[in-house]
Structure formats: structure tokens, C-alpha cells
N, C-alpha and C positions, 0 to 999 in steps of 0.2 A: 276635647271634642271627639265625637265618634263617627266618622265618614262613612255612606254608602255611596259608590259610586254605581252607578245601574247607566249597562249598555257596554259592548265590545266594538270600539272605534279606533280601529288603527292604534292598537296599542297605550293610546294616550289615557285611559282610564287606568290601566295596569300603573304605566310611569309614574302616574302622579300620586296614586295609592302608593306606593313601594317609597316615593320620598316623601309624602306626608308620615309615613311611621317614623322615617330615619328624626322626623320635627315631635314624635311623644303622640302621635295620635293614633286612635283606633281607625283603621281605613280599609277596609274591601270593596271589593266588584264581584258585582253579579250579574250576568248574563242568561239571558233566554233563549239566546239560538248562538248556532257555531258560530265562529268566522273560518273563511277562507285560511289566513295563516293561521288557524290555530292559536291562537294566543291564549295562555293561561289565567283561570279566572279563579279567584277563593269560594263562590257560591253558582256552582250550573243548574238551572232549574229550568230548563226547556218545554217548551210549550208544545203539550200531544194534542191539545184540542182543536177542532176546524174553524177557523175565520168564521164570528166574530166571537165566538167564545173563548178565545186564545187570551183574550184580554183579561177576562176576570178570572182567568184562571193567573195572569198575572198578578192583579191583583190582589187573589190572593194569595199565594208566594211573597209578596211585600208585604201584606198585613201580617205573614205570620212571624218576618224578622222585624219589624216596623221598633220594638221598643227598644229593639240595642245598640239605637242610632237615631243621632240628632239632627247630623244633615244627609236629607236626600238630595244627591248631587247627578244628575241627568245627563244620558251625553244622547244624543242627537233627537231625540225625543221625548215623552214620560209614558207611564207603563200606557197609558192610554193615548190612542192619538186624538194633538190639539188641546191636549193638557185636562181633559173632562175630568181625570182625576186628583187634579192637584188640591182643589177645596180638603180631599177626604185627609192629604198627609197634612194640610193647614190643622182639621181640627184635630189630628193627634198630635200639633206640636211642632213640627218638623219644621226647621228652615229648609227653604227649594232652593234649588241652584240648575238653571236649564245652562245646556253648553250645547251649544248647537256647531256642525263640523262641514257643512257643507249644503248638499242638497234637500236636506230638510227643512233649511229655510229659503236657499237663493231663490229668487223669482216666485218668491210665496208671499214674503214678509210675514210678520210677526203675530201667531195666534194669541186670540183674545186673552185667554186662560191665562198663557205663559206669561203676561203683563202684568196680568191682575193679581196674581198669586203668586210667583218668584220672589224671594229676596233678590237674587241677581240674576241675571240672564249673562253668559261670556259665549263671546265667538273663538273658535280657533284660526281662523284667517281674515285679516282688516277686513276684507273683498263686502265679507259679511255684513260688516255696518249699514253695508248700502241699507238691507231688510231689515235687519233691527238697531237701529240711530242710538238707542239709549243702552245698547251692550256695552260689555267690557272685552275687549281683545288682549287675548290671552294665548302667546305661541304656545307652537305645540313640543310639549318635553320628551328630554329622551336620555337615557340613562350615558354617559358620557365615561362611565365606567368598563360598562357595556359594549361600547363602540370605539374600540381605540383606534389613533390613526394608523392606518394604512399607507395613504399616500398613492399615487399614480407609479407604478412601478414599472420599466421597462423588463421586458420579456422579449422570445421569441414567439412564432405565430404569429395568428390573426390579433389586433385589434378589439376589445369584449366593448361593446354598447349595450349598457342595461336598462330596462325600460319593464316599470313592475305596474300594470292598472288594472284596479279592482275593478274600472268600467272604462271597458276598451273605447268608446264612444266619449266617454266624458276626459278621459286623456289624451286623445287625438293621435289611440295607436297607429290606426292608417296610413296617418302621414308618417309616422319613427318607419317601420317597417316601407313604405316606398320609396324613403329618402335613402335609407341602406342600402335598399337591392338597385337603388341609381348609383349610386356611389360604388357598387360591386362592381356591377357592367362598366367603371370610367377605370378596372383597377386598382380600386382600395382592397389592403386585405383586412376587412371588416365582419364581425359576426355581431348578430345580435341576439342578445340574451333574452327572451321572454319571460319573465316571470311572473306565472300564474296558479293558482291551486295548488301551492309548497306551504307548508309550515312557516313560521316565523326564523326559525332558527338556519333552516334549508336557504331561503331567502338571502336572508343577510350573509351567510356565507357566499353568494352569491355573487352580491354589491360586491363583496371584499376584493374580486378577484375581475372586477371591471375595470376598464382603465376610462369608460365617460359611461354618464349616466343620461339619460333623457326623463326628466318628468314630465307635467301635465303640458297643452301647449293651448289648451282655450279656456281654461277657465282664471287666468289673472294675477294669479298667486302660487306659491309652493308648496307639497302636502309633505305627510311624513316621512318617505318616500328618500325626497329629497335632502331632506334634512337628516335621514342614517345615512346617505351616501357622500355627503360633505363631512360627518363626522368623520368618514372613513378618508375624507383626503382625497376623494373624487369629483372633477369639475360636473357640476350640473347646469345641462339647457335646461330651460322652463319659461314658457311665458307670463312676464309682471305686465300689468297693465300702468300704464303712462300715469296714471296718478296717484301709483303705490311704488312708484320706484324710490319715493323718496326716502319711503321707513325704513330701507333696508342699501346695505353695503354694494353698491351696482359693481363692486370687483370679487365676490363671492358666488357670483353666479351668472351663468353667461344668458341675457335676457333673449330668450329664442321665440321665434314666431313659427306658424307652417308656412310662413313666405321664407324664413334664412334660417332654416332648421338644415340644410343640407350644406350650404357653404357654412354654417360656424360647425357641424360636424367635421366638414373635411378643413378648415382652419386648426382643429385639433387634435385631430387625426394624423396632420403633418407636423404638427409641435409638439415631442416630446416635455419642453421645460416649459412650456405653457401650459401644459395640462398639472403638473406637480406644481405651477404655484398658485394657479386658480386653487388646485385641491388643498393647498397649504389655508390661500385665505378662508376658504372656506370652511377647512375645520375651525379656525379661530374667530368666526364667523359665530357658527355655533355653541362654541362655548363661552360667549359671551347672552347670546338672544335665548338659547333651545337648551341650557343646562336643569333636568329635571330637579333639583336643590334648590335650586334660586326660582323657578317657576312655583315649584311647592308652597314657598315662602311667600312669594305672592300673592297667593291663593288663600293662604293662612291668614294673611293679615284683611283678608276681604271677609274673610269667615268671621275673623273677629269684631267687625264694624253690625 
């Protein structure tokens, strides 16, 4: 089989490409525009044309690799939005594969196109099902090679709080950052890390050298984010929503809201061996759910139905 994955989402089109080869397959990504960390892509083909011509100018960049790949596998959109183009890769053949990773579908639900014409549809986070009921939930991978543990390590100095959001609104920076500078003024000696507009490489150096991490805290679920920082052996707050606690290890990760985002910081803040064994389960967390190997494989075996 020969993979194109088209679109730069948080890394997970890179992971999954790099273990579908390790599985005998042809697999690239191609993307149209940067990302913020920089992530590396096998085929850059960015769009100089003005909204709405950007489009067929995508399309044709896909027409013209279209015959050295059998599935087109989509990550948060397809070249065209609302899938107007998906009939055109039907009649050359193409199995579809949309992956949707967030905000492109929640509070939308599921375009027509994408139904009609998909082989599969997969989510990267359960949350998703809500909009499209007949996906497949598929975590999101991550090179475990890549990210070795770490662990919570004591030091001297401040206390490192990292907190990486690609949309300061949809991660509920506000509260990370005013629950810190309360937690300054009672005394803590706390810093926190903002990470934004870095490289990918810049970044997770970063994670390495936090001793807690803060992910999302409104939208329900955990993103990638979260899940390099538990490989690394780092307790992560996040808020799960009450009816996804279940698919996941509630000792892996500390369930934070923006109402006890400040006492489970300063709970962990003052426990050194509480934070090294949350960080413990939580890499072991990981390489059981988020090993890119074992996701690849699943992925495969859907390919081949």
C-alpha cells in the first residue's frame, strides 16, 4: 500500500508515516502551509494564491502526485473544504481516509461529502464521537523512541510549569497563568514556561526540563501535548470530562478543572514523590495507549478491510 497523508496536525501525520514505513509501506505527508513547531514534512507545497483560489491550486498539487498513492489519508480536513473534492480522488481510485483532530469538527458535526465518500472517517480524541457517532477513535502516536523517560527530577531553583497552546483560548491559558502568579504571591517558588512559536525540537526540550505540566483545561480530553510530557515522566493536569474518565487510567493523569487547577498545582508543587510517580504511571500509561508501532498497526489493519 502506498500512503499519502496530507495536512500538519500536531505532529501525528509525521508519527504515523515514519511507523507505517517501519510496517513495509510507502507513507508520506504533504503539507500546504507551516506549522508553528515546524514540523517536518516529505512533500511542502504551499499555497501563494488568494483565498478562494488557494484551493485548486491545491488541488492541483494533488492531482499531480495523485498516481503514486493509493490512500489519501486526510488529517483535519481535505484539500477542499467540506470534502467538495473528495468525488474527484473517488474517480481516480483512491481509498479516503478523513481524520479529523479537533476543531474542525466539534460543535459542527459531520459534512455531508465526508459520509458519503470516505472509506473511514477516525477521530483523534473520543470527545469527537459526539459529531461523528459512526468514526473510529484512534489515539494519538508518538515516537516512544523519540521520547525517552525523564521522569520528575529534583533540582534546585524554582519549580518549571509548562503549558504549550496552540490556541490560548481553546486551552484555558488565562486560568494556567493566573493560577501561577496566585500561587507566587502565597510564596511558591514557581515559574512558568510558555511555550509558543518554538520549533518542535526547541519545545520538547523544553517539556524535558519541567518538573508539571498543564494541558488543555475546557475542552474534555488530552492532546499531544500532553501525551510527549507523560512520556517524559511528567505529571500532567488536564481536564477529562466525567464521561470519558472511563477509557483511560484516572492514575495517569491528574483530572484538573479551572475551579482546582490551583490547589492540585500547589498539591504538587509540595510533593516531590508524588509528582515522580504520577510521572512514572504515566509514561507506562503511554506506552501501552500512544506507542506509534502499535497505532500504525492498527491503522493497517483498517487499511486492509
Amino acid at each position: 500500500m502506498r500512503v499519502l497523508h496530507i495536512g500538519n496536525i500536531a505532529s501525528v501525520p509525521q508519527e504515523l508515516s515514519k511507523a507505517q514505513r517501519k510496517l513495509g509501506l510507502k507513507s508520506d505527508v504533504i503539507s500546504f502551509q507551516p506549522h508553528a513547531f515546524k514540523y517536518e514534512v516529505d512533500i511542502y507545497r504551499p499555497t501563494k494564491l488568494p483565498f478562494p483560489l488557494k484551493y485548486a491550486e491545491r488541488l492541483g498539487s494533488l492531482y499531480t502526485i495523485a498516481e503514486s498513492y493509493d490512500i489519501f489519508h486526510f488529517h483535519w480536513s481535505s484539500a477542499v473544504p467540506f470534502g467538495i473534492d473528495l468525488p474527484i480522488w473517488k474517480r481516480l481510485g483512491k481509498k479516503i481516509v478523513l481524520h479529523h483532530h479537533g476543531d474542525d469538527i466539534r460543535q459542527r458535526g459531520e459534512a455531508f461529502f465526508y459520509s458519503k465518500f470516505a472509506n473511514h472517517i477516525f477521530v483523534s480524541t473520543p470527545d469527537l464521537l459526539e459529531w461523528s457517532p459512526n468514526a473510529i477513535w484512534i489515539p494519538n502516536p508518538i515516537d516512544l523512541q523519540k521520547l525517552q523517560y525523564i521522569g520528575a527530577k529534583e533540582h534546585s531553583g524554582s519549580l518549571r510549569v509548562v503549558h504549550a497552546p496552540s490556541d490560548r483560548t481553546v486551552k484555558g491559558t488565562d486560568h494556567v497563568i493566573r493560577a501561577i502568579g496566585e500561587l507566587k504571591k502565597e510564596g511558591y517558588n514557581v515559574e512558568m514556561v510558555l511555550i509558543e512559536n518554538q520549533s518542535y525540537h526547541e519545545a520538547i526540550s523544553q517539556y524535558g526540563k519541567a518538573d508539571i505540566a498543564v494541558d488543555q483545561l475546557l475542552v474534555g480530553w488530552y492532546g499531544v501535548f500532553a501525551i510527549e510530557c507523560m512520556a517524559l515522566g511528567k505529571p500532567v493536569c488536564v481536564y477529562i470530562k466525567k464521561d470519558l474518565e472511563s477509557l483511560l487510567s484516572a492514575s495517569a493523569l491528574i483530572n484538573t478543572s479551572v475551579d482546582n487547577l490551583k490547589e492540585n498545582l500547589r498539591i504538587l508543587l509540595e510533593d516531590s514523590a508524588l509528582r515522580k510517580k504520577i510521572g512514572l504511571r504515566a509514561r507506562n500509561f503511554v506506552e501501552q495507549s500512544h506507542d506509534s508501532n502499535k497505532i500504525a498497526r492498527m491503522i493497517n489493519d483498517i487499511y486492509l478491510e
